[in-house]
C-alpha positions in Angstrom: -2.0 32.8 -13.0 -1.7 34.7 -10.1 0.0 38.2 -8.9 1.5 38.5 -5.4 2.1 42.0 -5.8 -0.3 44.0 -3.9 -3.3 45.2 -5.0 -2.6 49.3 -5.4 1.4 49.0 -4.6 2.9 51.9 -7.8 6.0 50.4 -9.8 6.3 53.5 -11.9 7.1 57.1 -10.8 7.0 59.2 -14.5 9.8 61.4 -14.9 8.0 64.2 -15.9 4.4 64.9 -14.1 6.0 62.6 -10.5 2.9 60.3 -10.9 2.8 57.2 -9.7 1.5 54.3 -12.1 1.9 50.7 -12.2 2.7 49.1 -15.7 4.7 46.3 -13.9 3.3 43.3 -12.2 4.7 40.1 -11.1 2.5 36.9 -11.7 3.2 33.0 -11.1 1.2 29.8 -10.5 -1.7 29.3 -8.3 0.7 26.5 -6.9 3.9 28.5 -6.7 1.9 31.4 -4.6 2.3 29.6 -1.6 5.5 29.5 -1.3 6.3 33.6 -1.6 7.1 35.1 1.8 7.2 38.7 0.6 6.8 40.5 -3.0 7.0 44.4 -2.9 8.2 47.7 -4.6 10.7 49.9 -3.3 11.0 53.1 -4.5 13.7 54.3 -2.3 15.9 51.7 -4.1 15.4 53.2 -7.9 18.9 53.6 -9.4 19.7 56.2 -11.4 18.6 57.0 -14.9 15.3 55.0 -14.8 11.7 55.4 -13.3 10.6 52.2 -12.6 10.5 50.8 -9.0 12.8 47.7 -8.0 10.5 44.9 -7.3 12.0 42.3 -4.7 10.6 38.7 -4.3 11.1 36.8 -1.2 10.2 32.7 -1.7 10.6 30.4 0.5 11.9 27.3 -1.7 13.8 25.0 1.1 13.1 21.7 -0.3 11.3 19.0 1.7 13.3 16.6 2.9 13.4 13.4 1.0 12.4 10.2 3.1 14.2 7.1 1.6 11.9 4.2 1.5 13.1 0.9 2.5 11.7 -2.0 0.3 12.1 -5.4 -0.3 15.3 -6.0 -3.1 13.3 -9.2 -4.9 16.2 -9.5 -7.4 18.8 -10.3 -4.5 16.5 -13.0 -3.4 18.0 -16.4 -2.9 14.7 -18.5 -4.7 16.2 -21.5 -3.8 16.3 -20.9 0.0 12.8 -18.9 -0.5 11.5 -22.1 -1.8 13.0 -24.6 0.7 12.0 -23.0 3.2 8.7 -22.3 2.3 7.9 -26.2 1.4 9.0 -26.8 5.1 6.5 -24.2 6.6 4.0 -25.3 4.4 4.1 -28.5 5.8 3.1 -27.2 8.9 -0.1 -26.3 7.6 -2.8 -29.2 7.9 -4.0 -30.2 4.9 -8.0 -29.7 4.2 -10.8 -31.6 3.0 -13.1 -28.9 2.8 -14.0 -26.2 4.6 -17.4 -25.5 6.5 -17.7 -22.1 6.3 -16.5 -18.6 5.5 -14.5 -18.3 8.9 -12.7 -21.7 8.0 -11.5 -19.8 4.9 -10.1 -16.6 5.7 -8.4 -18.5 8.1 -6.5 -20.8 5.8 -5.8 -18.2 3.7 -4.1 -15.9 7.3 -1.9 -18.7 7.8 -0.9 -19.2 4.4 0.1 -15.1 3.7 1.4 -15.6 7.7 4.1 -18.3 5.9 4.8 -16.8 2.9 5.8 -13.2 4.8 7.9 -15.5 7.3 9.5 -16.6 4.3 9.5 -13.4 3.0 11.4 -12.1 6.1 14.0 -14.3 6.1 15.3 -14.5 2.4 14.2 -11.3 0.7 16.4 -8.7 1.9 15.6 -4.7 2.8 17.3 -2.0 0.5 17.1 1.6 0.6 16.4 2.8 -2.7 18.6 5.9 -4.1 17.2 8.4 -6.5 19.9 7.5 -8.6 20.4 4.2 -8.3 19.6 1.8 -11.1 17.1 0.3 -10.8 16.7 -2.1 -13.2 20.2 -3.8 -12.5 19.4 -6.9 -10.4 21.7 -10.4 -9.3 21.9 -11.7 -12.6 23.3 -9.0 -14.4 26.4 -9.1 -11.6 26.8 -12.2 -12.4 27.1 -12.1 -15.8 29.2 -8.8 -15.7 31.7 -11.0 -13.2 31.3 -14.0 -15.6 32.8 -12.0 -18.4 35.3 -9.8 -16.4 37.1 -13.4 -15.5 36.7 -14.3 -19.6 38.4 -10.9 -20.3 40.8 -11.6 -18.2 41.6 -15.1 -19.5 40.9 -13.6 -23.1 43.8 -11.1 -22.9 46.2 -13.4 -21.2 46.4 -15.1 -23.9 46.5 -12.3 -26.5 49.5 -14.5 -27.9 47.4 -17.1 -28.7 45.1 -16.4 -31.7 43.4 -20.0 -31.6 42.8 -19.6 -27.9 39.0 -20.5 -27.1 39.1 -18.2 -24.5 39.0 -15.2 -26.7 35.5 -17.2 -28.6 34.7 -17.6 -25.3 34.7 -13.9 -23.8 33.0 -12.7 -27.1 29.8 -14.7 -26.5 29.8 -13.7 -22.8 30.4 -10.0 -23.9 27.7 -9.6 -26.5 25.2 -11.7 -23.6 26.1 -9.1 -20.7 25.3 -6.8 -24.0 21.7 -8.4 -25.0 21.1 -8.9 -20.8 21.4 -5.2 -20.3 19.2 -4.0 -22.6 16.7 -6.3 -22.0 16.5 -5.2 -18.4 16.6 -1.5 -19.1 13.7 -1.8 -21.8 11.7 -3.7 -19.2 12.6 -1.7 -16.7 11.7 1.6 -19.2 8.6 0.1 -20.3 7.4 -0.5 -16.3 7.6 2.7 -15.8 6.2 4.4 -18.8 2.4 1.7 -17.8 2.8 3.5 -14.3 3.5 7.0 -14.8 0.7 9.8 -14.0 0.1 13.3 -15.9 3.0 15.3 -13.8 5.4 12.7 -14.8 5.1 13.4 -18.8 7.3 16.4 -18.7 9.7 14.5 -16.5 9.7 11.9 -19.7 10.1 14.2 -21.8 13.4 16.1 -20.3 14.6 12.0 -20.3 14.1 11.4 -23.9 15.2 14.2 -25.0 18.5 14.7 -22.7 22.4 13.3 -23.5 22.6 9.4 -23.3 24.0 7.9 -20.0 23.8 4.8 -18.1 
């Protein structure tokens, strides 16, 4: 801990003798001490009925701003394009018998990354990636949740119709969007909790231990 007090700044003036003595201090992080502007007592602003010294703080707590990264969105991929297009660049590339030497290598190897990254470019779109988006919905889940939107529809037109199939048939794509969901989010949880450092354990912490949401 440290004190941004001053060294020798009173906080006290006793009622009865007028000394001065300082039985107040201010202390905070090593980390947070940067960010204080000022820290002082002021005896001229003592209200009435009390001896201690007003101490004001001054911090400087503007956040940084927060640079959204762009990456690439691999769940809105189109595979199928990826991959056509892909065997057609590959084609380009002559085939080899062998290669005579180290040079021969890392060359093969820059032209294949040089295709893939073409491919890359073309079919695997940028996204800018919210704080508070989520990110373990992806393509398929849309899908699905459109699939069974359309089977709920169907489902309660025919609310009439007990031996409809279409009511059989919303329930399965219900409790699938249902399994889909979770699976993704567990994934998704479990990613995160193989990647996270020290700072983030108090972050984890505040998650599991906060009100259910999305």
């Amino acid at each position: 801990m440290e004190m941004p007090l001053p060294h020798g700044v009173p906080t006290l003036c006793a009622k009865g003798t007028g000394n001065l003595t300082r039985p107040d201090n201010v202390f905070c992080s090593k980390d947070f001490l940067d960010y204080f502007v000022s820290c002082n007592a002021y005896p001229e602003r003592t209200p009435g009925k009390t001896d201690h010294f007003p101490i004001v703080m001054e911090a400087d707590l503007v956040p940084p701003k927060r640079v959204v990264e762009e990456r690439r969105d691999w769940r809105r991929t189109d595979w199928k394009e990826f991959g056509k297009m892909l065997a057609e660049e590959l084609e380009g590339i002559p085939e080899a018998e062998g290669y005579g030497g180290a040079e021969e290598v890392v060359a093969a190897v820059e032209a294949l990354d040089a295709v893939v990254w073409r491919c890359v470019g073309k079919h695997v779109p940028l996204s800018k990636i919210s704080p508070h988006s989520k990110r373990w919905w992806n393509g398929e889940l849309k899908a699905q949740k459109d699939a069974k939107q359309k089977l709920a529809q169907l489902s309660f037109s025919h609310r009439d119709i007990p031996d409809s199939p279409a009511h059989e048939q919303f329930r399965r794509a219900r409790n699938d969007y249902s399994a889909a969901l979770k699976r993704a989010r567990d994934s998704c949880w479990m990613e995160y909790m193989e990647e996270i450092e020290e700072a983030d354990v108090f972050t984890i912490g505040k998650m599991v231990k906060g009100e259910p949401g999305d």
